[in-house]
N, C-alpha and C positions, 0 to 999 in steps of 0.2 A: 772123320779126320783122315784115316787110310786111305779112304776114296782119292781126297785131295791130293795126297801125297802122293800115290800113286798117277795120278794124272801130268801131278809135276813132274814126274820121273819121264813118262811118256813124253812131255812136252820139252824137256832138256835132252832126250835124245832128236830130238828131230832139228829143235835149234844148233845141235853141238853137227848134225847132220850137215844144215842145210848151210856150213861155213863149207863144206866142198863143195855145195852146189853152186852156192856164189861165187867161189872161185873158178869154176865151169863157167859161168855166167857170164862174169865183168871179165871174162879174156877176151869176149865178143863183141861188149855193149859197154858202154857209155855207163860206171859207175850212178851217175845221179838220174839219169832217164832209164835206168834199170829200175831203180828203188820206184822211181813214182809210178812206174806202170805197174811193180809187182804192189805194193802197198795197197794201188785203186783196186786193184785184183782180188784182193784177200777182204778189202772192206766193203766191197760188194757183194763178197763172197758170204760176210761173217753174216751182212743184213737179209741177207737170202734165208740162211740158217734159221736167223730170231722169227723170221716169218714164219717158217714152218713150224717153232717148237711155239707159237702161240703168244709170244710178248711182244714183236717188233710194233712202234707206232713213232711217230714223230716227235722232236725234241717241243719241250715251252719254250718260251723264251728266257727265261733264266736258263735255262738248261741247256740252250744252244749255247751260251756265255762258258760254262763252265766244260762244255766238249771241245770248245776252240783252244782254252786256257791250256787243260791236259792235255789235248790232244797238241798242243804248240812243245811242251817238253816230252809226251810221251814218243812222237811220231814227228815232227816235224826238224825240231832242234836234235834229240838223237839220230835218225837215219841221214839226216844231210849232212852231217859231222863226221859221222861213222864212215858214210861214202866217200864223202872230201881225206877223211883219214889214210883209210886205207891204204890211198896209194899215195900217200907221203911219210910212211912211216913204215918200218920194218914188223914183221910178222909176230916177234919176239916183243916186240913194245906195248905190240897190240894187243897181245895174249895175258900181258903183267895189270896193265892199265884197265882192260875190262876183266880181271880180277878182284877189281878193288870195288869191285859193283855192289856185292852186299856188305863191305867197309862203311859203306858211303850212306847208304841205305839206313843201316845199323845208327850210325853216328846220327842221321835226320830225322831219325825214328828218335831219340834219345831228345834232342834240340828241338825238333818242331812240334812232336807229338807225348812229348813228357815219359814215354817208355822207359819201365828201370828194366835193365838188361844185368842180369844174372854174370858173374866172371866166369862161371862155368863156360857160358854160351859164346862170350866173346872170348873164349878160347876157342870154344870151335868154328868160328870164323877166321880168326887167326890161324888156324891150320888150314882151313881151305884155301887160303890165300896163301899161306906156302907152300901146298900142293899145285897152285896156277902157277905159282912161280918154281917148285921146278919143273915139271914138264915142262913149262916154257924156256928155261934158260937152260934146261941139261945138255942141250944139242949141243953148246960150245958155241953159239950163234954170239950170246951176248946179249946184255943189254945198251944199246945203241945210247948217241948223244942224244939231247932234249931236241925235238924236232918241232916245227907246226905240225906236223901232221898226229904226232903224242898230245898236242894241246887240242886238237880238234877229238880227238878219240875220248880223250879228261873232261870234253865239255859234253860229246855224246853218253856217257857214262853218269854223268854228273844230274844231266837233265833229265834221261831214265829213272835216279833212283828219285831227285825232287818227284816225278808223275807217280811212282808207284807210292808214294805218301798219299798226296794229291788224291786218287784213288780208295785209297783207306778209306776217305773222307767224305767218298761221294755220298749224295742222300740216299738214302733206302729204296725209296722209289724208283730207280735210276738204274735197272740191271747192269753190273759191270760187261756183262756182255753185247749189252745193245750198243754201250758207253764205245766199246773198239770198235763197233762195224762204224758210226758214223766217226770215231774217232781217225781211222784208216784213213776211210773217203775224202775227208774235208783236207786232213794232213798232206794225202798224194795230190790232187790239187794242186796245194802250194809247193810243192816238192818239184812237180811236175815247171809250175812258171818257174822253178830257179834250173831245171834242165832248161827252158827252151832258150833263157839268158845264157850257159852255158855251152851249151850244145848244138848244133846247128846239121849235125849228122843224121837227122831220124832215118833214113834206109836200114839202118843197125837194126831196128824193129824189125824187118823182113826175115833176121833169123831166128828169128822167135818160132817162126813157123817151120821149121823143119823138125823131124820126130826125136831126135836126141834135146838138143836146145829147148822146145816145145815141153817135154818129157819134165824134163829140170827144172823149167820154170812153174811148170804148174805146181811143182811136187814144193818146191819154194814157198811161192803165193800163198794154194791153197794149206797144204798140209802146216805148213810152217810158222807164214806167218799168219793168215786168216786161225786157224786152227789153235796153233800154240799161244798168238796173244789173246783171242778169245777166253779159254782157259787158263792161261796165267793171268790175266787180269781179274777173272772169275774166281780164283785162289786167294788174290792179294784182299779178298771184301770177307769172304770166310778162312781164313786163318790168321793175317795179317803180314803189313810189306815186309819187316824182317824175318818171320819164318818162313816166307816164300824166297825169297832173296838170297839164302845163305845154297838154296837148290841153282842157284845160276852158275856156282863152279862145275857145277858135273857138265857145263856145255864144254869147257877143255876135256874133260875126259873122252866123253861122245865125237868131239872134234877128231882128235886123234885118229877114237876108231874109223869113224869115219872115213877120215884122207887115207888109213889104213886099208879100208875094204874096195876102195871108188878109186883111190887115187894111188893105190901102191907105196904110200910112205912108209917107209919102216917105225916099230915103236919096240921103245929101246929099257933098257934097266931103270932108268932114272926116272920113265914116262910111268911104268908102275909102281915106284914108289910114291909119285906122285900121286898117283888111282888113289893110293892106301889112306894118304893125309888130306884128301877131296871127301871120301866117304867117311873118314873119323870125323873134320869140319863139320857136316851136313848133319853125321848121327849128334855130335854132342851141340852145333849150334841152334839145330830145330827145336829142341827139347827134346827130343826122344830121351836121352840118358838122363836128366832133370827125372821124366815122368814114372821111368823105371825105378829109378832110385826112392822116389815119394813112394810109390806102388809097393817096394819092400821095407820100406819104414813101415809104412800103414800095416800088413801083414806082421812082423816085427810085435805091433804093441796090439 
């Protein structure tokens, strides 16, 4: 169980990371023919991986059914939304609304999968989510009017945490990590036809190829998202979606750093009180403080 947790720690730094890289990235390139190229990237990447470690093989055909299904909320519906978002909506909106990611989770896990969730724990979700919101809102930035581009973010959000249910679910036979390299592939694909309707620019690819832009993208693709949905999906099947879920606030934390070390943003008094109430969330809504607390009864009697 450490193992896990620890991987998810690794794997919300690199996503809280790779919010600078994209922001490097989509100043150059075409938001949605950004995504489909880096998505096909990471899930060719991830199918390379399963080869090597000895499971990779081809889906049945039920099973190709149900990688199109997840992979249509996990990969298709969130990153085209997310992308579409972005740039209709302010940074500040964006930071509150993908806050509410293991809210949602939590709430679908309780409705679709009968889970009784302890008040304990939904207090420490409840703290991680006012730890997103304030380091999001301390700057004095605001929280903006209702936008499309907040409804587009609400429905990338929305359809992530439906997948990582989904996920929960999958059969046993069925590596959660085989499940994201064809999940990627098949999702960039379609991602990709809704660029080429969109988009009509492809030269923008050409800066791919230069060694900063190059540099980023891989670090993206591979590290980030090949990498990090591999193993968070691979999380969500041994521990389950809402203990994994409630680790998705620390991508504001790592964010921060981030645009801090890469980007030169300052972070400020109200960003570490936020840190304080992200890390209380996470220890009391994982069950960590549930486990301790049994651990000293037990002892106790």
């Amino acid at each position: 169980m450490r193992r896990v947790y620890f991987l998810l720690l690794i794997v919300m730094m690199l996503w809280g990371f790779n919010v600078s890289a994209l922001k490097v990235l989509v100043s150059a390139i075409d938001p949605v023919m950004l995504t489909a190229i880096r998505i096909f990237t990471a899930g060719i990447t991830v199918l390379i991986i399963t080869y090597f470690m000895g499971f990779f093989r081809l889906p049945r055909k039920n099973e190709l059914f149900f990688i199109i299904y997840i992979g249509l909320f996990n990969v298709i519906a969130h990153h085209i939304f997310l992308a579409l978002g972005l740039t209709r909506t302010s940074s500040v909106n964006t930071g509150l609304i993908l806050g509410m990611g293991p809210l949602l989770t939590m709430m679908l896990s309780i409705i679709l999968l009968k889970d009784r969730i302890t008040r304990l724990r939904i207090t420490g979700f409840v703290l991680g989510f006012l730890g997103v919101a304030m380091t999001t809102l301390g700057g004095g930035a605001g929280f903006s009017a209702l936008s499309l581009g907040d409804i587009f973010i609400f429905i990338s959000i929305f359809s992530q945490a439906i997948s990582f249910i989904l996920i929960s679910k999958l059969n046993p036979s069925f590596d959660p990590r085989l499940l994201t390299g064809y999940m990627l592939t098949i999702g960039a694909l379609f991602i990709g036809l809704t660029s080429v309707l969109t988009e009509n620019n492809f030269s923008q690819l050409s800066l791919l190829f230069s060694w900063k832009l190059g540099t980023v993208f891989l670090f993206s693709a591979v590290l980030c998202t090949a990498f990090g949905h591999m193993t968070y999906n691979f999380a969500i099947k041994q521990v389950g979606p809402v203990e994994t879920a409630i680790f998705i606030n620390l991508n504001t934390l790592f964010a921060l750093i981030g645009a801090n070390i890469f980007l030169g943003e300052p972070i400020f008094k109200h960003h570490m009180t936020g840190f304080v109430l992200i890390l209380a969330g996470i220890f009391i809504g994982s069950g960590a403080l549930e486990y301790i607390l049994l651990k000293r009864k037990q002892r106790n009697y």
